[in-house]
N, C-alpha and C positions, 0 to 999 in steps of 0.2 A: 458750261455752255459757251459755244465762240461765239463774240459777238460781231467780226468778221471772218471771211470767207475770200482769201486766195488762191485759186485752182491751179492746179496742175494736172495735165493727163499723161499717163504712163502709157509710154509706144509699147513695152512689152511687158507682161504680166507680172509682177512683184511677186517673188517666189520665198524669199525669209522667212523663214517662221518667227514667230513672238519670240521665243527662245534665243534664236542665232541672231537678230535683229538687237538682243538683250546687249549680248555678250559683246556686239561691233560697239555699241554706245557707249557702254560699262569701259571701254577701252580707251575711249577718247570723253570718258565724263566732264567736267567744270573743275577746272583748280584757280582759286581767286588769281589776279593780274599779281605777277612779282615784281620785285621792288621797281624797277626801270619800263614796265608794259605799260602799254595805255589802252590794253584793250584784252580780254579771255574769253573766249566762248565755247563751251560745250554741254553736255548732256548729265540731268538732273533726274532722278524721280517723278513720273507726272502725278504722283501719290502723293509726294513730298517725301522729301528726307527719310524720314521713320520707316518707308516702304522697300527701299532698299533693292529696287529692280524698274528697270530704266523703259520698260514697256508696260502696254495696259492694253489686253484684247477684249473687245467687246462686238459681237455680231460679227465677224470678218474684218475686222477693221483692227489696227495697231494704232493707240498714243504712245505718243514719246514728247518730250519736253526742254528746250536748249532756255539754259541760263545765260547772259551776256553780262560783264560788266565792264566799265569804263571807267578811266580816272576823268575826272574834270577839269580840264584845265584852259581857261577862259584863255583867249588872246589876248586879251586886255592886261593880262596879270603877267603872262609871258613877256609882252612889249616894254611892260613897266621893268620888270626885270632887268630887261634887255638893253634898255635907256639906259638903265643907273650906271649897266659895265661898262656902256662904250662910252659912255659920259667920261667915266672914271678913268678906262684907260688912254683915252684922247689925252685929258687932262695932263696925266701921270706925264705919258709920252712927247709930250706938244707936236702930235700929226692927229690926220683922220685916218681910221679905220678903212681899209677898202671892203666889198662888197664880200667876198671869199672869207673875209677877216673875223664880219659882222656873222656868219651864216655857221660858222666856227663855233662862236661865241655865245649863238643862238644854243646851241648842243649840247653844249657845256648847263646855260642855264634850264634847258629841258631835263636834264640828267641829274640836276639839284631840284625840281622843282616838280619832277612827276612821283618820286619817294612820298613827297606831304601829299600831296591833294586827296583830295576827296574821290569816292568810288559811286556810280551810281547803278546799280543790280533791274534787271528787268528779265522776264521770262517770255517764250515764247512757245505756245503747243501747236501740234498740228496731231494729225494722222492719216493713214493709208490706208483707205477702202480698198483692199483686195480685190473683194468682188466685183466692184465696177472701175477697179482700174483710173482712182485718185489720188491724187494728195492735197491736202488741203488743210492750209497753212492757218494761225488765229491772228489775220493781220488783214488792215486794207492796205498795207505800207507795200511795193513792188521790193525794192531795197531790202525791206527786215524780209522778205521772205525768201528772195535769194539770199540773203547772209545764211537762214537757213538751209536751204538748198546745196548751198557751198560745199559747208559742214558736213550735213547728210551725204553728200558724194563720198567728200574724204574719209565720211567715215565707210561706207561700206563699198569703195571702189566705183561702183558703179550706180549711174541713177539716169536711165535714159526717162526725161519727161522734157514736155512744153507746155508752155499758156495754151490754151485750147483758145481756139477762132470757131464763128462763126460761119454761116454760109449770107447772113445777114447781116448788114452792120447796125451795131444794136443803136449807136447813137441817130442814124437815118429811122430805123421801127421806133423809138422809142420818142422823136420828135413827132413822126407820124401820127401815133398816137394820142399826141395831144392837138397837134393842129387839126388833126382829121375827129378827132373825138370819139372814137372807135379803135376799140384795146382788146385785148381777151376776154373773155366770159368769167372767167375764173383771175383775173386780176382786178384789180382795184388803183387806178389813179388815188394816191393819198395827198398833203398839202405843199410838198418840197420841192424843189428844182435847182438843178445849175443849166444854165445856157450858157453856150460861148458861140462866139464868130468867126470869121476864119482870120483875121487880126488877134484873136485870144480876148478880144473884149467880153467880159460876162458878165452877167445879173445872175443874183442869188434869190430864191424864192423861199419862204418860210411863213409857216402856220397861211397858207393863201392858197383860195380855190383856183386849180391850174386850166380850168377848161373856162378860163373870159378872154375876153375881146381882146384886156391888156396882155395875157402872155401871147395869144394868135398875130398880135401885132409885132414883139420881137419876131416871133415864128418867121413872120412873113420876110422881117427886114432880112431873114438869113442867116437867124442865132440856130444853132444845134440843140439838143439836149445833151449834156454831159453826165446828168448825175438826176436819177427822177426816184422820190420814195413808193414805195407800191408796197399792196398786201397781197398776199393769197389766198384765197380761200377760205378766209379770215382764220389761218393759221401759221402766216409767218409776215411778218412786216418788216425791212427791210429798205436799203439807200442802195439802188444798182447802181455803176460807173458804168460808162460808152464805152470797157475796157473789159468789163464784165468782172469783176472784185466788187463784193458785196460787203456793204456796212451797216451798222448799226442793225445789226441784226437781232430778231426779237420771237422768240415761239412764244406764240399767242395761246396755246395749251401747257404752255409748264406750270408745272405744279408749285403750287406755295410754297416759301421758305420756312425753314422750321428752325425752332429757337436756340438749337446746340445743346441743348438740356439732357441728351440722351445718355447713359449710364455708359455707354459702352460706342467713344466719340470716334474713335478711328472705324470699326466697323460699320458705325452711322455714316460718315464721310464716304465711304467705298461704297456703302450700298446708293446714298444717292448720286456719288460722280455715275456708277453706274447707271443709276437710272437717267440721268439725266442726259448724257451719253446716248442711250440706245435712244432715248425722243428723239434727241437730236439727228443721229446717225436716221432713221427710220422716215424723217421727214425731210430729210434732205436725197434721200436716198427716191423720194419720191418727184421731191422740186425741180431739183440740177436737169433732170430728162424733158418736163416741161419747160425750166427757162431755154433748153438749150431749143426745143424743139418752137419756141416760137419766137425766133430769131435765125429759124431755117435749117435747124440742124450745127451739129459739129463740120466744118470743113476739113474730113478727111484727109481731104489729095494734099492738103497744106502740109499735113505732118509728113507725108511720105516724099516733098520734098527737103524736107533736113536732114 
């Protein structure tokens, strides 16, 4: 299950098959960072390893899965480095180092220093609703999901998509909503909030009922809503952004976790990604058209300006 929700709308309809979509990933897979990289990213199994095939269709919909790693390598450890050579050769030479010299020097100790360090692995899934023409990334991160994006281009050439806009701006409806205290029928004001002002000043709200005196009082001074948690239908709970990327996101019908106990664990695993999958797919399949539709709709004419 993603526990966030990055959108992207595709201007023209995703035509790949699961198959040819396999075979562009399979091409540009994950090879750890080599000795001198400080950085690799590519495509993994969303099965895992053992599965051996770099897509997963379910309902109309394609997963895929990008592994990123990283070496670590603090500033701090760099700088120290950095010190002891020009210490050393200052000393050696009796001058100072110029600017050009030091930045040289910096290279040198980057190129001895990125071989040791340490690597730090994270993964990232998304997948392409065909049918309704998504993509939607497992991040509230804007950043981690174009790194994705990126990738995704290079690897199958082409990738016409954008952020979807409103015809609303959700951080004005979604203030309204609480200064006015009148929301949707089918949503739920829950206990969370961020407000900010048009200086960026903000108050954070948590476990606190949002519809008193004290938040209508920011309201009034001229705080926005940035960030408000909401349920639906008391089937999905969720932290929307004035950006519209969804967090902490939670199905309120998913089925219990089961103990791993089962004889036969790989094809346990696939049946419940599946399952778990198609809840998800099915209930967002149904949300996305209501969140978009009460914030006014998608703004169109926008995309056909790019």
């Amino acid at each position: 299950m993603f526990k966030n929700l990055f959108l992207f709308r595709f201007l023209k309809p995703f035509t790949l098959s699961t198959d040819e979509l396999h075979q562009k990933l399979a091409e540009q897979a994950f090879r750890p960072c080599g000795g001198l990289d400080l950085y690799s990213m590519g495509w993994v199994p969303p099965l895992g390893q053992e599965a051996n095939y770099y897509t997963h269709s379910i309902n109309n919909c394609i997963i895929f899965t990008a592994r990123r790693q990283e070496k670590i390598l603090p500033a701090s450890v760099i700088r120290e480095h950095l010190d002891e050579k020009v210490k050393e050769i200052e000393s050696t030479e009796h001058r100072k180092l110029s600017k050009k010299e030091k930045n040289v020097l910096k290279e040198e100790v980057l190129q001895t220093l990125i071989p040791r360090a340490f690597s730090r692995t994270s993964h990232l899934s998304a997948y392409i609703d065909v049918q309704n023409g998504w993509l939607i990334v497992n991040t509230g991160s804007e950043k981690k999901a174009q790194e994705l994006t990126v990738l995704l281009r290079k690897t199958i050439d082409s990738l016409p998509i954008v952020i979807p806009h409103t015809n609303r701006a959700p951080a004005s409806v979604m203030t309204a909503w609480l200064s006015e205290q009148q929301y949707p029928h089918d949503f739920k004001i829950e206990d969370a909030c961020q407000m900010v002002d048009n200086e960026q000043a903000s108050v954070q709200c948590r476990k606190q009922d949002l519809l008193t005196e004290e938040i209508h009082g920011h309201l009034e001074a001229g705080k926005q809503v940035k960030k408000l948690a909401l349920q639906w239908e008391e089937r999905l709970s969720l932290v929307l952004t004035d950006e519209l990327v969804i967090r902490n996101l939670r199905f309120l019908n998913e089925s219990p976790e089961t103990d791993g106990s089962s004889e036969d664990a790989k094809e346990s695993y696939t049946e419940r990604f599946d399952s778990e999958f198609t809840l998800m797919i099915l209930e967002l399949r149904q949300f996305l058209p209501r969140l978009f539709e009460v914030f006014g709709g998608e703004n169109e004419e926008s995309y056909q300006r790019l």
